[in-house]
C-alpha positions in Angstrom: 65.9 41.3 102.2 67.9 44.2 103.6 66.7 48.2 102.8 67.8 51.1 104.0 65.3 52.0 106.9 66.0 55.6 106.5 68.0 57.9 104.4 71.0 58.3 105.4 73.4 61.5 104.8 77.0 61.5 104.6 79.9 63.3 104.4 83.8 63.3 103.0 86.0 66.1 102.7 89.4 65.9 101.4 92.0 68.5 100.0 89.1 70.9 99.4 87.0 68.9 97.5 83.8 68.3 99.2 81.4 64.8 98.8 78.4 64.7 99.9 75.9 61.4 99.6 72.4 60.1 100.2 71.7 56.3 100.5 67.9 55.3 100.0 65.2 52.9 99.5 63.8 52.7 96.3 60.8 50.6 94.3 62.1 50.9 91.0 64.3 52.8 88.3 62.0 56.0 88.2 62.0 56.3 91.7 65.7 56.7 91.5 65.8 58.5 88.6 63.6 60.8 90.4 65.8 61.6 93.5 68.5 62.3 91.2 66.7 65.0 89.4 66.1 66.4 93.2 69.4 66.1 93.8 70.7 67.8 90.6 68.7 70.8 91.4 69.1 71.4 94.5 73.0 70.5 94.4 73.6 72.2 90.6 76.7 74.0 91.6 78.3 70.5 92.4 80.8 69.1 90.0 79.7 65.9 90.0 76.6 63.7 90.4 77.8 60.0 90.5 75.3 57.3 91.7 74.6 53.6 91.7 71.4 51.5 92.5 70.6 48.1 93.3 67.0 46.2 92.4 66.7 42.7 93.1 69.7 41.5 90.4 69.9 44.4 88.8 72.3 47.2 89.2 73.6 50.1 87.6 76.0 53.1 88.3 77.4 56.1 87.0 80.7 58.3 87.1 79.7 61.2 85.4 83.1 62.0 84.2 85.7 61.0 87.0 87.6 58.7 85.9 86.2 55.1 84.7 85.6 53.0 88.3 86.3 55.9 90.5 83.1 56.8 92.1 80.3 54.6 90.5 82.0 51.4 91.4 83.3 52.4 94.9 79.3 54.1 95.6 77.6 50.4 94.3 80.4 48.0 96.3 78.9 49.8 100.2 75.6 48.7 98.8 77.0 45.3 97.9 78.6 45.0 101.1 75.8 46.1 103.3 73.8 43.8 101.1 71.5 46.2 100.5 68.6 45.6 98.2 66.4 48.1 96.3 68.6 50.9 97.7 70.1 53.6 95.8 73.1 56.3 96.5 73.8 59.3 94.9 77.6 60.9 95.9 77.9 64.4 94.6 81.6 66.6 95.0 82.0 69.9 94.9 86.0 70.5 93.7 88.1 72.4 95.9 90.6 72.3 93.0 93.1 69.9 93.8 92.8 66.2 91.9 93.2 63.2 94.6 94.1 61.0 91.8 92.1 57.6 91.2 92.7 56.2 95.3 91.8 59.5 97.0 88.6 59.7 94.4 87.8 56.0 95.7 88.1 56.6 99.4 86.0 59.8 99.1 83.2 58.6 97.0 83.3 55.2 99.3 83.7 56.9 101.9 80.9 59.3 101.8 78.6 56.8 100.9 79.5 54.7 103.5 78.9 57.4 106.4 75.7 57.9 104.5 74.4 53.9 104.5 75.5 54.0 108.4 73.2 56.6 109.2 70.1 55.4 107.0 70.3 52.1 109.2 68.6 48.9 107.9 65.4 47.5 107.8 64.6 43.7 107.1 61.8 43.0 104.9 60.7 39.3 104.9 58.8 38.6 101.5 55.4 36.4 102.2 54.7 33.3 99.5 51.4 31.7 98.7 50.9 27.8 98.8 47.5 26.7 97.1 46.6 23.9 99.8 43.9 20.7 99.5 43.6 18.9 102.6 41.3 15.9 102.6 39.1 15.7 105.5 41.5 12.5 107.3 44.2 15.4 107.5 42.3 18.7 108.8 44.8 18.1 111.8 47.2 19.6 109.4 45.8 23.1 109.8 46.0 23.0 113.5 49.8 21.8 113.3 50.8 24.6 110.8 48.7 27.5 113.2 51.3 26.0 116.1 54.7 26.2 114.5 54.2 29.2 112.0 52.2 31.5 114.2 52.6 33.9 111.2 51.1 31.8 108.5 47.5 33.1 107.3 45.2 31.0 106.4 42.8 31.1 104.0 39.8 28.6 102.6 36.7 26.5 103.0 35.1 23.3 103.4 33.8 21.7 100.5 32.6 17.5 100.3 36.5 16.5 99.7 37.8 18.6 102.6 39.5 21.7 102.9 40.8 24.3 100.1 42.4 27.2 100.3 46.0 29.1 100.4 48.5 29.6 102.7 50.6 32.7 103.1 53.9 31.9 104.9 57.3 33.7 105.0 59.2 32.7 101.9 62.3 31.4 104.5 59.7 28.9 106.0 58.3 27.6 102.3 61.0 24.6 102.4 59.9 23.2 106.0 56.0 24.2 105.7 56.0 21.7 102.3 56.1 18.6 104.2 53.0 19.4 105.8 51.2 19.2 102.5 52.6 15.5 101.5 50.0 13.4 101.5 50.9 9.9 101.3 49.4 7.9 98.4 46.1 5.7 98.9 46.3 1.9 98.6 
């Protein structure tokens, strides 16, 4: 999973109108909601505080009264395309009284949020599974074999008077090809 590894600030300025945007990592909806408060106060002479997030499937933006598509859209498609998860922006504009009409607005908000996902960078974040494993004592080789080809993997357990029980924590990319370790064939 890709997240922002820093925030990032951007900026876009176009016939007067000034747009400003932060792109962050978040953990949830409060967190978000959180930042924008922040942002609201200490930008509350702006015209316009237009935002989008991204959690796992779930996604949300806002205009906040430019025209339907124009800034919430734009501000959650650099997300999308960066493919970043649990990640949130926030584009305000201060007006410099001229209207850029539905394309400029797009460019601008996109814009600004895009300068601003370039400079927060990305971090990978690999999620971690756990495999409940029972290993009779015939296949304790097993263990040995998984230690070589997923130096990562952690693992946990004990001997009891079938063999070995425990868990394995592997990342959730190797789950697929770490499974056939665990096939035991069935006894005649």
């Amino acid at each position: 999973m890709q997240v922002p590894a820093q925030e990032g600030l951007g900026e876009h300025e176009d016939r007067g109108s000034r747009f400003l945007a932060w792109v962050f990592e978040i953990t949830d909806e409060e967190a978000f909601k959180e930042k924008l408060a922040s942002v609201k106060k200490e930008h509350s002479k702006a015209r316009h505080w237009c935002w989008a997030w991204r959690l796992e499937d779930a996604y949300r933006f806002e205009d906040d009264g430019e025209p339907s598509g124009t800034a919430g859209r734009p501000i959650l498609q650099v997300l999308e395309k960066r493919q970043l998860q649990n990640s949130g922006a926030i584009c305000v504009r201060y007006f410099g009284g001229v209207k850029l009409g539905t394309g400029g607005l797009v460019r601008a908000y996109g814009g600004a949020t895009a300068k601003a996902a370039d400079h927060a960078g990305v971090r990978i974040i690999v999620l971690r599974i756990t495999l409940d494993v029972r290993l009779s004592f015939p296949r304790l080789g097993v263990l040995e074999e998984i230690k070589a080809k997923f130096p990562s993997a952690i693992l946990r357990g004990a001997f009891d008077d079938s063999g070995w029980n425990g868990t394995v924590e592997i990342d959730e990319p190797d789950s697929p090809q770490i499974s056939k370790f665990f096939w035991e064939p069935p006894s005649s």
